[in-house]
N, C-alpha and C positions, 0 to 999 in steps of 0.2 A: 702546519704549525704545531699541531700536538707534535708528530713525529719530532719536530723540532725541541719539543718539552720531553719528551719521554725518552728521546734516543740522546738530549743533554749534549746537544750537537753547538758548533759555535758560528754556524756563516750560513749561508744561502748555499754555498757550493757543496758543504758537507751533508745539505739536505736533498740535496739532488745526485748527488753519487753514492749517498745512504741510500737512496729507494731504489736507484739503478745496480747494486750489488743486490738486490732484495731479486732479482729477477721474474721470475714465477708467481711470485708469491702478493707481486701487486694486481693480478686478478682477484682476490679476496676483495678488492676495493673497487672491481671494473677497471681499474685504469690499466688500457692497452701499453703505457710505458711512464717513464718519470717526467715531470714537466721540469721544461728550462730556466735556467735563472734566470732567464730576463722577464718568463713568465711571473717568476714569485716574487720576482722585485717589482715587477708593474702591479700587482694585484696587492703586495706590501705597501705600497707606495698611492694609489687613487681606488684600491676596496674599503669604503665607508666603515672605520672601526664598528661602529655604532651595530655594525649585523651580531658583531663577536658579543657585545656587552647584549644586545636583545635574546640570543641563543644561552649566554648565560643566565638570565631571568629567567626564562624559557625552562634551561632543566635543573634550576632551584626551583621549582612550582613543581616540577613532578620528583624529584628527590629527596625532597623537605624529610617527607615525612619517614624514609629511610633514613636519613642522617641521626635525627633526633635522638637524644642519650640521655637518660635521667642524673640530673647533676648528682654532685657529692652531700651537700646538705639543699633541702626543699623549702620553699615558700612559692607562697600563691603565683605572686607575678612572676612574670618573662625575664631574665636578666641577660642583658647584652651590653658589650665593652663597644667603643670608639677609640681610634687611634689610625697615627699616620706613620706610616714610613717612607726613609729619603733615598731614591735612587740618583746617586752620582750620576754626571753625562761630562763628558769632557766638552768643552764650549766650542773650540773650532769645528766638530763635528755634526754638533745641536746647539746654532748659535739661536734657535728659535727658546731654547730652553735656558735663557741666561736666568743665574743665582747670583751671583757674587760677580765681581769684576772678572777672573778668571777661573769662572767654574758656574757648570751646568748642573741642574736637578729638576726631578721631577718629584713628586708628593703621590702616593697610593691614601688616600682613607679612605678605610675598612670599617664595617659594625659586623662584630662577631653576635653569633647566637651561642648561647652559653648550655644551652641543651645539646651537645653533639659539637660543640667549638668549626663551627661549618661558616662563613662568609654569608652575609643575606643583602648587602650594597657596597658596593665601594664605588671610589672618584677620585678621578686622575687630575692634578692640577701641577702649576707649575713649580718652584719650589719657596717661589717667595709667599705661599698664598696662605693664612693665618686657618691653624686650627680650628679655634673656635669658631669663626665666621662660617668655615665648609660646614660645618655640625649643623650654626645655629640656622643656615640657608638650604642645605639641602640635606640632611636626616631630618633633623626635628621638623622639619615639615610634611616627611614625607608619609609613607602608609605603614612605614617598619615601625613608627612609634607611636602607636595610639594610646587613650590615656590608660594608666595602672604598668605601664612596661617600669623596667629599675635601668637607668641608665647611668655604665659607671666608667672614670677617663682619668686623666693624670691630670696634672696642673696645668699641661698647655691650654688646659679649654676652660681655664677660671675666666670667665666674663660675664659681668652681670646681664646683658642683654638674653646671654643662650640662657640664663636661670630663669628670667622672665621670659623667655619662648619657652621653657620646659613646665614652669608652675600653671603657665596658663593652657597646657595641654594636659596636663594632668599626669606628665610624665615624673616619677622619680630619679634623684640622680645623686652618687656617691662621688667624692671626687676626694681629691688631697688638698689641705687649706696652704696658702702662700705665704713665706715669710713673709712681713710688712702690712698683711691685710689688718686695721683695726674693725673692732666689733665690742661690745656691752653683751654680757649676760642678763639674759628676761628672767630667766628658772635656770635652778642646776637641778640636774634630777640625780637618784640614787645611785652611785656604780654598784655593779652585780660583784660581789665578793670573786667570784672566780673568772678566768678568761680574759686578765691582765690587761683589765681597763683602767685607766687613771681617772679619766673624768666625761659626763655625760651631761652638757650644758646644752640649753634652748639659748641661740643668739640672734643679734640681729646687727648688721652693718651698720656703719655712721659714715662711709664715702659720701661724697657727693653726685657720682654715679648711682649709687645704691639708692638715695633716697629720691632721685627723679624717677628713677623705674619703681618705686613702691614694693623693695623688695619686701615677702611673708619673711616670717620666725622661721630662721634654718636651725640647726639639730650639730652640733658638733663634738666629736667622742673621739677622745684620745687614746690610745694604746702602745704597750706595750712591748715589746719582741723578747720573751724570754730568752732566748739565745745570744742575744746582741747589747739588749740596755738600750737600742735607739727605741725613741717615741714617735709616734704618727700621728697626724691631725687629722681626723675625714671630718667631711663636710658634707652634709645630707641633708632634702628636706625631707624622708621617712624619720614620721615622731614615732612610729608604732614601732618598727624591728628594736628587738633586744640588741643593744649596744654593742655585744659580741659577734653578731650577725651582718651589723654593718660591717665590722672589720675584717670577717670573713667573706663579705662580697667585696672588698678590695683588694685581698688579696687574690680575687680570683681572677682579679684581671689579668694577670701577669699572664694568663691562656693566649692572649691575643700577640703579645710580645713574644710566647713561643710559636705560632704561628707563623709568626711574622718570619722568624728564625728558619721554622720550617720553609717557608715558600723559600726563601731567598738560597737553602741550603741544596733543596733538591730540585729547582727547577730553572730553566733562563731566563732569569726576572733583575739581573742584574748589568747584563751585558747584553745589546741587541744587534739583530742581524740587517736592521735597516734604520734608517739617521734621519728618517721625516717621524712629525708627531706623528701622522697617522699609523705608521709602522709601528714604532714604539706604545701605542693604544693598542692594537692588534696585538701587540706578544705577551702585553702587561692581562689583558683579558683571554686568552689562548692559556696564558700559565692560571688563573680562575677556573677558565673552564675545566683545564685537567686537575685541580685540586679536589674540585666537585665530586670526579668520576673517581679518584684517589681515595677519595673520603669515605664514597659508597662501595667501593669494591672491599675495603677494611670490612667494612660493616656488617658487610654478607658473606664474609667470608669467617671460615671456621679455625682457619690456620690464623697464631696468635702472629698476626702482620706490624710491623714498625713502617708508617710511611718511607724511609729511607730502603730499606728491605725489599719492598715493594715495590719503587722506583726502579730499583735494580734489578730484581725480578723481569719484570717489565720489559725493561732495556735491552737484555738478554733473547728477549722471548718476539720479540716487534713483529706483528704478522704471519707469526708461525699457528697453523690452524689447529686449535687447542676448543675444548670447550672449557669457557672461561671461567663458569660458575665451581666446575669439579675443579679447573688446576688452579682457582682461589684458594678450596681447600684442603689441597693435596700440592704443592708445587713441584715436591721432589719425585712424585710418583712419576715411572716412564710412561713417555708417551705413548697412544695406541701407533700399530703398525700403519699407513697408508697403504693407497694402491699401488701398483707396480707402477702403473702409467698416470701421467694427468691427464684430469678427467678436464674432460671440452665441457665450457660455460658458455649457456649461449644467449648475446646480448639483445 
């Protein structure tokens, strides 16, 4: 399945006469020859996704701390985006995936880490399944958000329930305010002369939702866009960050959207090579897994890399016996000479 991600191949058959043109060269991996499609279809089709998603946990815990990149501007806490993206599936083919009357999807949510823009959970659902609810049931639950983290997302996940899971964890969270929401001003506080704030109000709900959950005083600070004249509403409950600060952690979200950009541009996360969920699980976490290894080869590498550049690299190069940390940093250097003869591996 990497080969399947890295060589940007499109079917079962082209992964198996990919590695069968490779000849020789799949001893670098032990395997005496290519396996058969019907092999990759049964192992697509009844191998427990769940191994892909555990191996990805797996080498996020020993990558982490490789990935890590010190943001553009600094504060105390962690700051991580949430967000989903919608993979089309045509329905006669994934009638297990209905969306619409004639049309299939499936749902990827992501939480990026904002130190190094690197994936630390995602979850595969189907396309009808609400934003907010995945957040408020399985992130803010889990061990990614312990309290002091900054958690920031688009309007899809305005729901007071996830704000009452976040305030009672002690998570923060930035988001964009909804046309229609009312609220009351408690305090306006000062806006900062510079940094194209309009206004920096302490509010508080008046829904009927809002006031069974007991929502606390939320923080809302409006902004500017020098370039455009549009205004923006965040919504936060940090009373402490400087107003300008909020607005600078919203727009950094927008890291997670190119992301999203990136998966979907360089790898096959949009098209799949088998029509059960379990396959479609299997390639949605196979393209994660290579993201991972994508992420940390930039990292350590001294050659100024463009993930797409890289890809391509890559693709070019599939099992050809390189040392991989020099031709990171060197790609265009020639390769050293081999030997005359191949050398006998013995199993």
């Amino acid at each position: 399945m990497l080969f399947l991600q890295l060589g940007h191949l499109t079917s079962l058959r082209e992964i198996v006469d990919g590695m069968k043109g490779l000849g020789g060269k799949l001893s670098h991996l032990r395997l005496p020859s290519a396996p058969k499609r019907s092999t990759l279809s049964y192992a697509n089709t009844h191998r427990p996704w769940e191994i892909y998603r555990d191996l990805f946990y797996t080498m996020l815990g020993r990558l982490q701390s490789d990935l890590k990149d010190p943001r553009r501007f600094r504060f105390k806490n962690k700051l991580l985006s949430m967000d989903a993206t919608v993979m089309d599936l045509c329905l006669s083919l994934f009638p297990w995936a209905q969306f619409r009357q004639t049309k299939g999807a499936v749902k990827v949510h992501l939480l990026l880490d904002h130190d190094g823009y690197f994936p630390v959970f995602a979850h595969i659902t189907d396309g009808k399944t609400c934003d907010s609810r995945v957040c408020r049931n399985q992130i803010a639950m889990s061990e990614h958000l312990p309290e002091g983290r900054i958690l920031v997302f688009d309007r899809a996940y305005i729901d007071f329930a996830l704000f009452r899971t976040l305030l009672d964890r002690g998570v923060f969270f930035v988001t964009r305010l909804k046309k229609g929401m009312r609220w009351y001003v408690r305090k306006r506080n000062i806006a900062p002369r510079q940094g194209n704030i309009i206004r920096d109000d302490e509010i508080e709900f008046y829904s009927d939702t809002a006031k069974v959950l007991g929502q606390h005083r939320l923080r809302l600070v409006e902004w500017e866009d020098p370039q455009t004249g549009d205004r923006y509403q965040f919504l936060t409950n940090h009373l402490a960050f400087g107003a300008t600060t909020i607005a600078r952690i919203y727009k950094d979200r927008w890291q997670i959207e190119t992301f999203f950009k990136t998966l979907k541009q360089n790898l096959k996360i949009k098209t799949f090579v088998g029509t059960s969920e379990n396959a479609l699980k299997t390639q949605i976490w196979t393209a994660l897994i290579t993201v991972l290894l994508l992420l940390w080869m930039k990292k350590r590498a001294a050659w100024a890399w463009s993930l797409s550049n890289l890809v391509a690299f890559l693709r070019l190069n599939l099992l050809t016996h390189r040392d991989l940390l020099q031709w990171l940093d060197d790609p265009i250097k020639a390769a050293p000479e081999g030997p005359e003869e191949q050398l006998y591996i013995a199993y």
